[in-house]
N, CA, C and O of each residue as an XYZ file, in Angstrom:
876
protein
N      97.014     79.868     93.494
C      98.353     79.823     94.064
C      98.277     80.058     95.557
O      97.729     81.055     96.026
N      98.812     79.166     96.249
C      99.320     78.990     97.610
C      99.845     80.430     98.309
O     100.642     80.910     97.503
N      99.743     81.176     99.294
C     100.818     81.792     99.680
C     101.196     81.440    100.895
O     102.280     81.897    101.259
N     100.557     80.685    101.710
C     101.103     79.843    103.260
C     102.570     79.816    103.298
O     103.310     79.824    102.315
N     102.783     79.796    104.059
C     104.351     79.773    104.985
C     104.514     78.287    104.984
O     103.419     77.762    105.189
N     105.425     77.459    104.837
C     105.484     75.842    105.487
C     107.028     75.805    105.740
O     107.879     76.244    104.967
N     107.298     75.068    107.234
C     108.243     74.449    107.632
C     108.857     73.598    106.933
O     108.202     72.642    106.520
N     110.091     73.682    106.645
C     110.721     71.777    106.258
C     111.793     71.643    106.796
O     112.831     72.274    106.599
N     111.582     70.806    107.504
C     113.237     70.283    108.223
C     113.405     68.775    108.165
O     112.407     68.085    107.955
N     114.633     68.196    108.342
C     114.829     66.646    108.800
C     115.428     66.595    109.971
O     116.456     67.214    110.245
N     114.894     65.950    110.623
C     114.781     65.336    111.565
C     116.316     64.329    111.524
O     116.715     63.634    110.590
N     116.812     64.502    112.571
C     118.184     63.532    112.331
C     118.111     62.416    113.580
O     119.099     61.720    113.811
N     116.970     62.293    114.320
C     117.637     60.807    115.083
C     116.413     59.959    114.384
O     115.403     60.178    113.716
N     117.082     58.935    114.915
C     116.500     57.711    113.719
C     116.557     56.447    115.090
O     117.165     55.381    115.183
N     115.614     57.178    116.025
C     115.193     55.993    117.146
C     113.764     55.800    116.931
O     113.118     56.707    117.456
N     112.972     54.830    116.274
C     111.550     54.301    116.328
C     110.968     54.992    117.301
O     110.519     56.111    117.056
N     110.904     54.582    118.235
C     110.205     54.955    119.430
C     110.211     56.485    119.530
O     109.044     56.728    119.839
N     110.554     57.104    119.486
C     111.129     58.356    119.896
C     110.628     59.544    118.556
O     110.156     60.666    118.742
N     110.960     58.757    116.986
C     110.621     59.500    116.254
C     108.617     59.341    115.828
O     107.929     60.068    115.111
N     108.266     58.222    116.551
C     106.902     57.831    116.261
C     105.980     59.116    117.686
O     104.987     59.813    117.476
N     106.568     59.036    118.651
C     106.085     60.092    119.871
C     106.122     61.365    118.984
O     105.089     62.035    118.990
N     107.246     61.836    118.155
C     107.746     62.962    118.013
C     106.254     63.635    116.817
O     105.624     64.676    117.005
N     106.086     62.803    115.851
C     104.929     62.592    115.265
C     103.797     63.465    115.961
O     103.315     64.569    115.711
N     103.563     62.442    117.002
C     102.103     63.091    118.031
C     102.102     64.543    118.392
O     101.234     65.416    118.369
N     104.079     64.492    118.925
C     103.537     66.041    119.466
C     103.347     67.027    118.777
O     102.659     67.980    119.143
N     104.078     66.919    117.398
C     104.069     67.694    116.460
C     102.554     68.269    116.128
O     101.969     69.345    116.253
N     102.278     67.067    115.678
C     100.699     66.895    115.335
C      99.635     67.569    116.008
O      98.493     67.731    115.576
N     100.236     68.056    117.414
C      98.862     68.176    118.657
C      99.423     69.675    118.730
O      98.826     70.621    119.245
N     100.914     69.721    118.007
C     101.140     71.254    118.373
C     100.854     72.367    117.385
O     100.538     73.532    117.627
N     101.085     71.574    115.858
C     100.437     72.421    115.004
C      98.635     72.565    115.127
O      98.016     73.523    114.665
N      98.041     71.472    115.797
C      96.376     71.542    115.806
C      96.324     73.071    116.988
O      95.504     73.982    116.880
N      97.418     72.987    118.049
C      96.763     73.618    118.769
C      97.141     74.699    118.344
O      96.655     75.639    118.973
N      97.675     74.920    117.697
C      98.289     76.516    116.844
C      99.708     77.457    116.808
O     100.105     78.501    116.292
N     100.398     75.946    118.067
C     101.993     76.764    118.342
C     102.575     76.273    117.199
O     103.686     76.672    117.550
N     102.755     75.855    116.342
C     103.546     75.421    115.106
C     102.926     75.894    113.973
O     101.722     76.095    113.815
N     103.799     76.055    113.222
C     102.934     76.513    111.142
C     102.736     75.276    110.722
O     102.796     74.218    111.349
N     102.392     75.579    109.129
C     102.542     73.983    108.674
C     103.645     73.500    108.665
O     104.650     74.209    108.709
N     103.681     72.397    108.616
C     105.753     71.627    108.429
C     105.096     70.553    107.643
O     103.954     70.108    107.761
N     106.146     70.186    106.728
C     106.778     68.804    106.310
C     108.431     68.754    106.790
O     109.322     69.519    106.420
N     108.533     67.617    107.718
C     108.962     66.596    108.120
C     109.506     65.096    107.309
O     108.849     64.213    106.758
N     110.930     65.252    107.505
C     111.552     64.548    107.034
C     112.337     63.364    108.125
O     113.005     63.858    109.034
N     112.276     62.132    108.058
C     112.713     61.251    109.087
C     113.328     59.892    108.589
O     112.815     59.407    107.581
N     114.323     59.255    109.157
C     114.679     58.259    108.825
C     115.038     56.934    110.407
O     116.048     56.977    111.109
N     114.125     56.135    110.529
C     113.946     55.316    111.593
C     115.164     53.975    111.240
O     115.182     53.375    110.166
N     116.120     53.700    112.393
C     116.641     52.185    112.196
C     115.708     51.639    112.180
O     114.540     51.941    112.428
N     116.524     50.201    111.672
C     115.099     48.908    111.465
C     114.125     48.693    112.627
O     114.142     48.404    113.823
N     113.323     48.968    111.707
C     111.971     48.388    112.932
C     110.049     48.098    111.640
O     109.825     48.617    110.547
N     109.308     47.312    112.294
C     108.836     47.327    111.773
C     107.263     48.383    112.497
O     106.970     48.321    113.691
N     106.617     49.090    111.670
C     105.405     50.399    112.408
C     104.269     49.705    111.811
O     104.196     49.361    110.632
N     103.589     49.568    112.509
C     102.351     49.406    112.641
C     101.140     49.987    112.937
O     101.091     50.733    113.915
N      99.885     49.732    112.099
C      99.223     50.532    112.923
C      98.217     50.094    114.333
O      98.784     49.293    115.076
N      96.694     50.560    114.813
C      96.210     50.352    116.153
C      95.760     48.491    116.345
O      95.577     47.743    117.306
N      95.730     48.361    114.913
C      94.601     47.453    114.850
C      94.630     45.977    113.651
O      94.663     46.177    112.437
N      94.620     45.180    113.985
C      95.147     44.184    112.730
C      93.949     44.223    111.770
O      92.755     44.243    112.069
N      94.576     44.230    110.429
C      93.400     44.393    109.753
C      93.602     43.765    108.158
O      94.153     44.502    107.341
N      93.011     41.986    107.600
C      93.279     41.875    106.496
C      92.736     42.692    105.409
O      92.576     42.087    104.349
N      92.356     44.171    105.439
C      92.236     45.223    104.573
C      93.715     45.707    104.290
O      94.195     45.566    103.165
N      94.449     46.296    105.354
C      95.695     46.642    105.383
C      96.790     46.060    105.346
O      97.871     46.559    105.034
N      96.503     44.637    105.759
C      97.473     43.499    105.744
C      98.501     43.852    107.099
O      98.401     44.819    107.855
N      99.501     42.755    107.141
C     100.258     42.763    109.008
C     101.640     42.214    108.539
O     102.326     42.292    107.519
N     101.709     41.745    109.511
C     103.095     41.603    109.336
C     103.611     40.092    110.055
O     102.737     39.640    110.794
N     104.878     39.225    109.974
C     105.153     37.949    110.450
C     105.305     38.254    111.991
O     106.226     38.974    112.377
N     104.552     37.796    112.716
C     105.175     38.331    114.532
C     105.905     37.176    115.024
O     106.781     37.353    115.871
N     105.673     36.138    114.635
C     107.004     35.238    114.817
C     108.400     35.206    114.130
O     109.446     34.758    114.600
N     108.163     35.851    112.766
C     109.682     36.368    112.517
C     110.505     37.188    113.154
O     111.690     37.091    113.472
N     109.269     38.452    113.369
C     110.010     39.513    113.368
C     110.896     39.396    115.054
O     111.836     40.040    115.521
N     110.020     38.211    115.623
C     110.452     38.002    117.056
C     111.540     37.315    117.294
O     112.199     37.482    118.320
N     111.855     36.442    116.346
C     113.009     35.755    115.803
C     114.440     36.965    115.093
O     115.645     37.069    115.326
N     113.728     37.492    114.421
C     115.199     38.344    113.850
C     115.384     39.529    115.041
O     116.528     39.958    115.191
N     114.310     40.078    115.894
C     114.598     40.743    116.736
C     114.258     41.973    116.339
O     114.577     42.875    117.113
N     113.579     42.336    115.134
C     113.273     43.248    114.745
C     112.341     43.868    115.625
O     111.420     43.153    116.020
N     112.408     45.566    116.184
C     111.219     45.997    117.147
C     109.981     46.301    116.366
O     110.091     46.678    115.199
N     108.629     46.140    117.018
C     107.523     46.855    116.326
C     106.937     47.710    117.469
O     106.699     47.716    118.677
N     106.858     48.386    116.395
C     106.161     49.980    117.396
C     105.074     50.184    116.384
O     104.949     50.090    115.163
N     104.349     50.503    117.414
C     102.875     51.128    117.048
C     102.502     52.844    116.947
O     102.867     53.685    117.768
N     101.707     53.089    115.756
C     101.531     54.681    115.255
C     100.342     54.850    116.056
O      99.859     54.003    116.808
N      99.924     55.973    115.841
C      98.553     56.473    116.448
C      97.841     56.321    115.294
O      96.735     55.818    115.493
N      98.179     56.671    113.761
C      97.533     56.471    112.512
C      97.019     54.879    112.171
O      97.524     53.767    112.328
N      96.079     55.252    111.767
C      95.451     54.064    110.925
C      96.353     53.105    110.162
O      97.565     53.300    110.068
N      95.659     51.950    109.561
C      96.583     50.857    108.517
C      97.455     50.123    108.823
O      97.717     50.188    110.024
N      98.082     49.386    108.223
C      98.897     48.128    108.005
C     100.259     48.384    109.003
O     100.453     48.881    110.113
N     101.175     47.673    107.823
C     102.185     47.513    108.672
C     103.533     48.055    107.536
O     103.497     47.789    106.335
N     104.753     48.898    108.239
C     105.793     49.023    106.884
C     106.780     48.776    107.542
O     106.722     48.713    108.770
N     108.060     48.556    106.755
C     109.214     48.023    107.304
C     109.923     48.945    107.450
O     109.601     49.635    106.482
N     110.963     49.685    108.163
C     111.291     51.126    107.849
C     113.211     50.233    108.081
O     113.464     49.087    108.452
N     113.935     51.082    107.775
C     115.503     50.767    107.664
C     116.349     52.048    107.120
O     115.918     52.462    106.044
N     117.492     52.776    107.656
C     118.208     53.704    106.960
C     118.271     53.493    105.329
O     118.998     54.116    104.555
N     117.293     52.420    104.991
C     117.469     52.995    103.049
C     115.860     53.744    102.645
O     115.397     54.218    101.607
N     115.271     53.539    104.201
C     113.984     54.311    103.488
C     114.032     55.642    104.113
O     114.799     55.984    105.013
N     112.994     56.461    103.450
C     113.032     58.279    104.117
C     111.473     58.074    104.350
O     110.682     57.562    103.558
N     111.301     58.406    105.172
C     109.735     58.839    106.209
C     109.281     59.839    105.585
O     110.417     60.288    105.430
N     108.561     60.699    105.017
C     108.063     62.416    105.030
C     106.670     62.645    106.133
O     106.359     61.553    106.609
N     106.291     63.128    106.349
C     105.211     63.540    107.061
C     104.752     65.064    106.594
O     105.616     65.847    106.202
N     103.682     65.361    106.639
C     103.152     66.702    106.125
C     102.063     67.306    107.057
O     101.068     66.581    107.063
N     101.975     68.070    107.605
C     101.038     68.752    108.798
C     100.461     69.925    108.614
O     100.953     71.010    108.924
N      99.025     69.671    107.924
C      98.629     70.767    106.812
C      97.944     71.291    108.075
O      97.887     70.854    109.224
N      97.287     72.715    107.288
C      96.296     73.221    108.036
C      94.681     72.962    107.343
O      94.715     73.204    106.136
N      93.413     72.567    107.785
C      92.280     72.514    106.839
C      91.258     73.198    106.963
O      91.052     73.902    107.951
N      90.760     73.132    106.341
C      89.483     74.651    106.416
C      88.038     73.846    107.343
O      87.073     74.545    107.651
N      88.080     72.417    107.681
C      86.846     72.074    108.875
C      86.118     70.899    107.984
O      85.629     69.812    108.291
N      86.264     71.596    106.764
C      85.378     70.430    105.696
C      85.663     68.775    105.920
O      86.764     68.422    106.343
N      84.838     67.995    105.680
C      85.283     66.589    105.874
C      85.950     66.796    104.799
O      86.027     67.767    104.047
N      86.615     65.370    104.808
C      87.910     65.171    103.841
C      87.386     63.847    103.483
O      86.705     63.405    104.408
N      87.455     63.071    102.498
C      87.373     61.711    103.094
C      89.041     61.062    102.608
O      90.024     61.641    102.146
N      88.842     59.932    102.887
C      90.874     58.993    102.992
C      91.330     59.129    101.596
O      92.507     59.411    101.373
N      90.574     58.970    100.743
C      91.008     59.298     99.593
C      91.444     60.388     99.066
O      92.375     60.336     98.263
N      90.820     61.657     99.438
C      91.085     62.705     98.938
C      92.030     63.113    100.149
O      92.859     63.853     99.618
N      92.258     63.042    101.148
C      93.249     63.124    102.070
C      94.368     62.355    101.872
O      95.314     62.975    102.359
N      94.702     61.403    101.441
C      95.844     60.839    100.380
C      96.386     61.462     99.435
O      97.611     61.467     99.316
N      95.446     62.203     98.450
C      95.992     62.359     97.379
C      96.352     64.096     97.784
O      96.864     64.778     96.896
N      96.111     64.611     98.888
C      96.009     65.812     99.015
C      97.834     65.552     99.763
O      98.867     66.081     99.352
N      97.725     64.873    100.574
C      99.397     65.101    101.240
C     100.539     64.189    100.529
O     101.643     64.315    101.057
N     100.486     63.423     99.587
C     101.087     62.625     98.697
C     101.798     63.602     97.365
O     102.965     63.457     97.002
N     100.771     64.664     96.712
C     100.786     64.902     95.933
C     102.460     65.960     95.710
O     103.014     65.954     94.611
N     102.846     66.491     96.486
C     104.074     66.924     96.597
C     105.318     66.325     96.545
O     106.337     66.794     96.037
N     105.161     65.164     97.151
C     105.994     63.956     96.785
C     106.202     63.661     95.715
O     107.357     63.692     95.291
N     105.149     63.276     94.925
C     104.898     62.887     93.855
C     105.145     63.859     92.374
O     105.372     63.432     91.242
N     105.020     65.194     92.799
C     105.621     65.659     91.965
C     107.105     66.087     91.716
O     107.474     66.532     90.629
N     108.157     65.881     93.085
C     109.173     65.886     93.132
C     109.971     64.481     92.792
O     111.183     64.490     92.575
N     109.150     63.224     92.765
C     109.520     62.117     92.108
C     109.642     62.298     90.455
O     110.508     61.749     89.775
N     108.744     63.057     90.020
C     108.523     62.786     88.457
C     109.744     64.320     88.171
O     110.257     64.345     87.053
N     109.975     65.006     88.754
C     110.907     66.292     88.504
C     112.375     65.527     88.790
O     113.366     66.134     88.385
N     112.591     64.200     89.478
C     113.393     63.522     89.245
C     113.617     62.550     87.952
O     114.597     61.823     87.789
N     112.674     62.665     87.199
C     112.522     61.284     86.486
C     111.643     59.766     86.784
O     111.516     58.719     86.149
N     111.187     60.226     87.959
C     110.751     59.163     88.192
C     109.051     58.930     87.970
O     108.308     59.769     88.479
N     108.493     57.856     87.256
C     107.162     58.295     86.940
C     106.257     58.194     87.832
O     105.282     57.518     87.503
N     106.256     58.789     89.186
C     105.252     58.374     90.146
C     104.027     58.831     89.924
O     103.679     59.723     89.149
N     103.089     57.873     90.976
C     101.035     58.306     90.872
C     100.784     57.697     91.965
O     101.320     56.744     92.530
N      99.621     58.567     92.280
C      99.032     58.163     93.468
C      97.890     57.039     93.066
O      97.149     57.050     92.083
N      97.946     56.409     93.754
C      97.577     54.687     93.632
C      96.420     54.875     95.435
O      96.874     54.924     96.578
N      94.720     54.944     94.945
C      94.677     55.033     96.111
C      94.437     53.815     96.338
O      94.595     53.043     95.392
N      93.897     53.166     97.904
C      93.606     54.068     98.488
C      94.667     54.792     99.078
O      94.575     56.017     99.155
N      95.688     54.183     99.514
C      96.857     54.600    100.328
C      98.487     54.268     99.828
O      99.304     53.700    100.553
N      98.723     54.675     98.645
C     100.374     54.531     97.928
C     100.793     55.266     97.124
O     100.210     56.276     96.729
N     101.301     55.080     96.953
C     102.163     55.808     95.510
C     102.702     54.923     95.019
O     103.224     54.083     95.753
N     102.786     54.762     93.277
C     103.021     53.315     93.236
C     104.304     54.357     91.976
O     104.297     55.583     92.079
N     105.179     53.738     91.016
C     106.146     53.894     90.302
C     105.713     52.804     89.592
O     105.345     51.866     90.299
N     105.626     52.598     88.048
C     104.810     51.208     87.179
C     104.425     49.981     87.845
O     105.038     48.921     87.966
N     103.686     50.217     88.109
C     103.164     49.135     89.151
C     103.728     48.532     89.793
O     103.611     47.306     89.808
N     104.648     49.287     90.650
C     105.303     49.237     91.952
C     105.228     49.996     93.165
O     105.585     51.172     93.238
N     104.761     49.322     94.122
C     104.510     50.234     95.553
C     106.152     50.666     95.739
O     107.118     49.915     95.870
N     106.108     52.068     95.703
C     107.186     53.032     96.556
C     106.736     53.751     98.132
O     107.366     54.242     99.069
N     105.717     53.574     97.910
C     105.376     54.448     99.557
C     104.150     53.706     99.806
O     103.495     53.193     98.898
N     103.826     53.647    101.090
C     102.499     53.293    102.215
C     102.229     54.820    102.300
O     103.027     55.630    101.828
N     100.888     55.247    103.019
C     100.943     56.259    103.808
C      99.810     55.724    104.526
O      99.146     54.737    104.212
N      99.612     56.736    105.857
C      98.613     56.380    106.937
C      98.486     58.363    106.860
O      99.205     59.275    106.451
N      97.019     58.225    107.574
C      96.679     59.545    108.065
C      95.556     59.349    109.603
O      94.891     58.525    110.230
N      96.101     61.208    109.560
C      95.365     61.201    110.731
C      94.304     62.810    111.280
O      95.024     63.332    112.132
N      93.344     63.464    111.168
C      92.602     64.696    111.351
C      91.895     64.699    112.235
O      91.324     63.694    112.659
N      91.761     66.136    112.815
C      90.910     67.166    113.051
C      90.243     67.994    112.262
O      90.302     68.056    111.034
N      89.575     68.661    113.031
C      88.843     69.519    112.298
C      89.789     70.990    111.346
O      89.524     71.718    110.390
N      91.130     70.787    112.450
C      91.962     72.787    112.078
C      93.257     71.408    111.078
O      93.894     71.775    110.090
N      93.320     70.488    111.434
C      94.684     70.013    111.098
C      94.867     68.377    110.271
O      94.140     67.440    110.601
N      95.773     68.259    109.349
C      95.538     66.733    108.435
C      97.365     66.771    108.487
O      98.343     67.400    108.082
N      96.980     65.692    109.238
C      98.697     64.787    109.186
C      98.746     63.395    108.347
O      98.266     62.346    108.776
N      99.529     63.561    106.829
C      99.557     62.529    106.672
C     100.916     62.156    106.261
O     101.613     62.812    105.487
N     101.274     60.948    106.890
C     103.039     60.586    106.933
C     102.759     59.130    105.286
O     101.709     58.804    104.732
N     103.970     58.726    105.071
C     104.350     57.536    104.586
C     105.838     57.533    104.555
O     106.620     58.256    105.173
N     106.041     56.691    103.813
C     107.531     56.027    103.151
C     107.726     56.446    102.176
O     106.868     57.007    101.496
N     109.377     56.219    101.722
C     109.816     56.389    100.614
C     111.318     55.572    100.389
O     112.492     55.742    100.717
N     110.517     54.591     99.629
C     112.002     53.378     99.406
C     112.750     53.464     98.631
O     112.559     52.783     97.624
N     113.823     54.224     98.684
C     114.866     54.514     98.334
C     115.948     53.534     98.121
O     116.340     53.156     97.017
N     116.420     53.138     99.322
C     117.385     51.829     99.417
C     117.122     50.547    100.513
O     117.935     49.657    100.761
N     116.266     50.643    100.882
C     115.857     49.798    101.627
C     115.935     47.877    101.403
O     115.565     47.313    100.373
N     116.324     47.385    102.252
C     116.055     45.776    101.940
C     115.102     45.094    101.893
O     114.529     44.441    102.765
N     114.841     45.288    100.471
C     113.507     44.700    100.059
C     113.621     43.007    100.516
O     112.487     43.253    100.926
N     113.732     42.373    100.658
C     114.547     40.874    100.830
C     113.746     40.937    102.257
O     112.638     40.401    102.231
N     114.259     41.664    103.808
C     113.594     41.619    104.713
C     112.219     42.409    104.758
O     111.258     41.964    105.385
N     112.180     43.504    104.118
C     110.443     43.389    103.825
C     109.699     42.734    103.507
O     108.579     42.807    104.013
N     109.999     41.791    102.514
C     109.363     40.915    101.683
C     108.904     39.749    102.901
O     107.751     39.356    103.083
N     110.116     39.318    103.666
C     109.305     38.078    104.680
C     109.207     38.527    105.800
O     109.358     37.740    106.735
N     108.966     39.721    106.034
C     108.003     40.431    107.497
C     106.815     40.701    107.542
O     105.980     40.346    108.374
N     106.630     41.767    106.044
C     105.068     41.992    105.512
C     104.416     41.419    104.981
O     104.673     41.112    103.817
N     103.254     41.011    105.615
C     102.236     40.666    104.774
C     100.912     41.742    103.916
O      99.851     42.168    104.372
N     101.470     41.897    102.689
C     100.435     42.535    102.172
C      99.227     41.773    101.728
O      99.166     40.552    101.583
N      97.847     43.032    101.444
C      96.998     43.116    101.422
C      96.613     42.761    100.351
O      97.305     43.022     99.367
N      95.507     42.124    100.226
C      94.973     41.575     98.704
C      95.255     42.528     97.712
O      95.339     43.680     98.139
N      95.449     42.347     96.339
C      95.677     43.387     95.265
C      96.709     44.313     95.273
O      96.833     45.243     94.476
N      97.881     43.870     96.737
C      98.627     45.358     96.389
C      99.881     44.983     95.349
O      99.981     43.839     94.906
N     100.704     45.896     95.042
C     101.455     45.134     93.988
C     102.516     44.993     94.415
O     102.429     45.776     95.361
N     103.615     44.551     94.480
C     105.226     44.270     94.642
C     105.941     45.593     95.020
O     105.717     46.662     94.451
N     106.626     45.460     95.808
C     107.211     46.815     96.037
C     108.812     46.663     95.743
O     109.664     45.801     95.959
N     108.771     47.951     95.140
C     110.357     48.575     95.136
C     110.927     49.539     95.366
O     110.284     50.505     95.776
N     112.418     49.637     95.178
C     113.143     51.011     95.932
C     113.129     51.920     94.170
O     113.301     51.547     93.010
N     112.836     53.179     94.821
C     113.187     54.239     93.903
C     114.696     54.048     93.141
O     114.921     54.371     91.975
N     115.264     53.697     93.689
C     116.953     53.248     93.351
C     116.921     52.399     91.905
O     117.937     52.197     91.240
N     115.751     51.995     91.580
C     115.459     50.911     90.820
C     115.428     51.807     89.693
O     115.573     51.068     88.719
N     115.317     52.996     89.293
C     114.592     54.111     88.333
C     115.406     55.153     88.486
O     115.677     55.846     87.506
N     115.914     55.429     89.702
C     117.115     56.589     89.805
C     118.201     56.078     90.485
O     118.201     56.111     91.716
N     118.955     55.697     89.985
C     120.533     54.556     91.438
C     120.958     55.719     92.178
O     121.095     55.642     93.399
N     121.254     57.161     91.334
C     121.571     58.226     92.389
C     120.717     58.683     93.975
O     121.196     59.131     95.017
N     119.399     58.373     93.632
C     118.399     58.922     94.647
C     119.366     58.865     96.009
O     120.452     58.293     96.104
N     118.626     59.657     97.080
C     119.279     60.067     98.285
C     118.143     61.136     98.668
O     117.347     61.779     97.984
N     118.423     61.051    100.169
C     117.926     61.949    101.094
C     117.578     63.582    100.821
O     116.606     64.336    100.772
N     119.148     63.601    100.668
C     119.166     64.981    100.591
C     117.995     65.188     99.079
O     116.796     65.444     99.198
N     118.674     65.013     97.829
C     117.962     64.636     97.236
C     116.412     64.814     96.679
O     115.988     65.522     95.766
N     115.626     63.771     97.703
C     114.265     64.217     97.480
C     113.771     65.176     98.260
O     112.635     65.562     97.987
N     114.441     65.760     99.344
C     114.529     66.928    100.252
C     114.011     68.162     98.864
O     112.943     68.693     98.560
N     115.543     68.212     98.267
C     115.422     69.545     97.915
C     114.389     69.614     96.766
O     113.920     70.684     96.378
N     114.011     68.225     96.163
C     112.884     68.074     95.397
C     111.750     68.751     95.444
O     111.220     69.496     94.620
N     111.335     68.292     96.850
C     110.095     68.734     97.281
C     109.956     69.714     97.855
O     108.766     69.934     98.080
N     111.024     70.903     98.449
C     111.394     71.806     98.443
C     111.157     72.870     97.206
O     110.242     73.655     97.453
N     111.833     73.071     95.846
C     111.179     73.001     94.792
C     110.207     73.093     94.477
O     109.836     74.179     94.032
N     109.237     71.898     94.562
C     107.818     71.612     94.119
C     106.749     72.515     94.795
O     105.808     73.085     94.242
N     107.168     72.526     96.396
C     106.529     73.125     97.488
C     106.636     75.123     96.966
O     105.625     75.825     96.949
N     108.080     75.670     96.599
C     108.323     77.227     96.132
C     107.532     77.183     94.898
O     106.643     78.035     94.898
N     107.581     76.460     93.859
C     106.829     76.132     92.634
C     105.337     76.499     92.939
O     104.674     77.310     92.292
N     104.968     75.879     93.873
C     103.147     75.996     94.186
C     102.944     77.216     94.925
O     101.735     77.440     94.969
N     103.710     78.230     95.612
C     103.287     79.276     95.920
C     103.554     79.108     97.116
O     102.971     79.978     97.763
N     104.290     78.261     97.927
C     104.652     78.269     99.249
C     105.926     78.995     99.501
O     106.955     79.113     98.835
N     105.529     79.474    100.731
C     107.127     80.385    101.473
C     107.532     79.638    102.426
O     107.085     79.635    103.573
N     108.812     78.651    101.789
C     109.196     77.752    102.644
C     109.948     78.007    103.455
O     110.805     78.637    102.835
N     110.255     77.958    104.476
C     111.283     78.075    105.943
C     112.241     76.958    106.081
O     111.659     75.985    106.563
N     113.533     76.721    105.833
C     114.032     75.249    106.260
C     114.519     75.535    107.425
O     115.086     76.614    107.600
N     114.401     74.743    108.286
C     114.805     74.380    109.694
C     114.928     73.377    110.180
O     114.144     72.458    109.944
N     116.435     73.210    111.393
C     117.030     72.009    111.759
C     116.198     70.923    112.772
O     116.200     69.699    112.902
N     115.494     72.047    113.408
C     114.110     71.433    114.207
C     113.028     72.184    114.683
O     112.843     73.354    114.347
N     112.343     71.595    115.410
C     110.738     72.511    115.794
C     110.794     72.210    116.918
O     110.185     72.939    117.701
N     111.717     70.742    117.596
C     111.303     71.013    118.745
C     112.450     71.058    119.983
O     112.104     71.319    121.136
């Protein structure tokens, strides 16, 4: 059993640009030791995030569509593909602390996913971690995630499609060989909401031995 302290707050502006910076500093502030752990809750207007580097492992995205519908793309500091983000999806991010050991992507997936995932199934919903990088609901992608470490610190963010327009995901992203069809949680719970999987994982997080703190911000 856990006894760590962890942050959780949401985050309420929902500017791409602004909430993708906010990420970094977070990230550089819990490594350097002014912050505890936090999970981070966020919701970005449409835009499509990307990561450093095009890669048919991770798959990309249409850049002549998205240049056409006007959709912005902003770039993460994290690794991988590409996701569509819109007020029907919720962001989480998690900013652990680690003991130095390598990690490798897999087990660093399933290590910051796994809270999610159990506040999905405490909803009803049957989620699993699908590596290398998802969470899938019956063989349906519900979340991407990307990560990112040091040696003191493991940030790993994804999605969570809730209500999102699958319709404009569908002809922006290009996924990656083998991944499967994606859908909104809405599909399995119509109630789902923000608040919602908030207090879920909230829950899940007191459940495991954490002394959670909620707060409106960190920074």
């Amino acid at each position: 059993m856990s006894s760590r302290e962890v942050v959780v707050f949401f985050d309420k502006g929902t500017d791409p640009t602004e909430n993708l910076a906010r990420e970094e500093r977070i990230f550089d502030r819990v490594d350097g030791g002014s912050l505890p752990e936090l999970v981070r809750f966020w919701v970005n207007s449409e835009c499509l995030v990307r990561g450093r580097a095009k890669s048919a492992k991770y798959g990309w995205y249409n850049e002549e569509l998205a240049q056409q519908m006007k959709v912005p793309v902003i770039e993460r500091e994290t690794g991988g593909g590409v996701v569509y983000h819109d007020e029907g999806n919720l962001n989480w991010s998690f900013f652990l602390k680690t003991s130095g050991a390598f990690m490798s992507p897999t087990a660093a997936f399933d290590l910051g996913s796994k809270y999610v995932i159990r506040a999905l199934e405490s909803l009803g919903v049957k989620a699993r971690f699908s590596p290398p990088n998802r969470i899938d609901v019956l063989s349906r992608k519900v979340s991407g995630m990307a990560a990112r470490s040091t040696v003191r610190t493991l940030l790993v963010h994804g999605t969570l499609l809730l209500h999102s327009d699958l319709q404009k995901l569908n002809l922006l992203c290009i996924p990656p060989a083998g991944c499967p069809p994606v859908s909104n949680i809405s599909e399995w719970r119509r109630d789902i909401d923000t608040a919602g999987v908030v207090r879920a994982v909230v829950e899940v997080l007191e459940d495991s031995g954490f002394q959670v703190r909620m707060k409106d911000s960190v920074e």
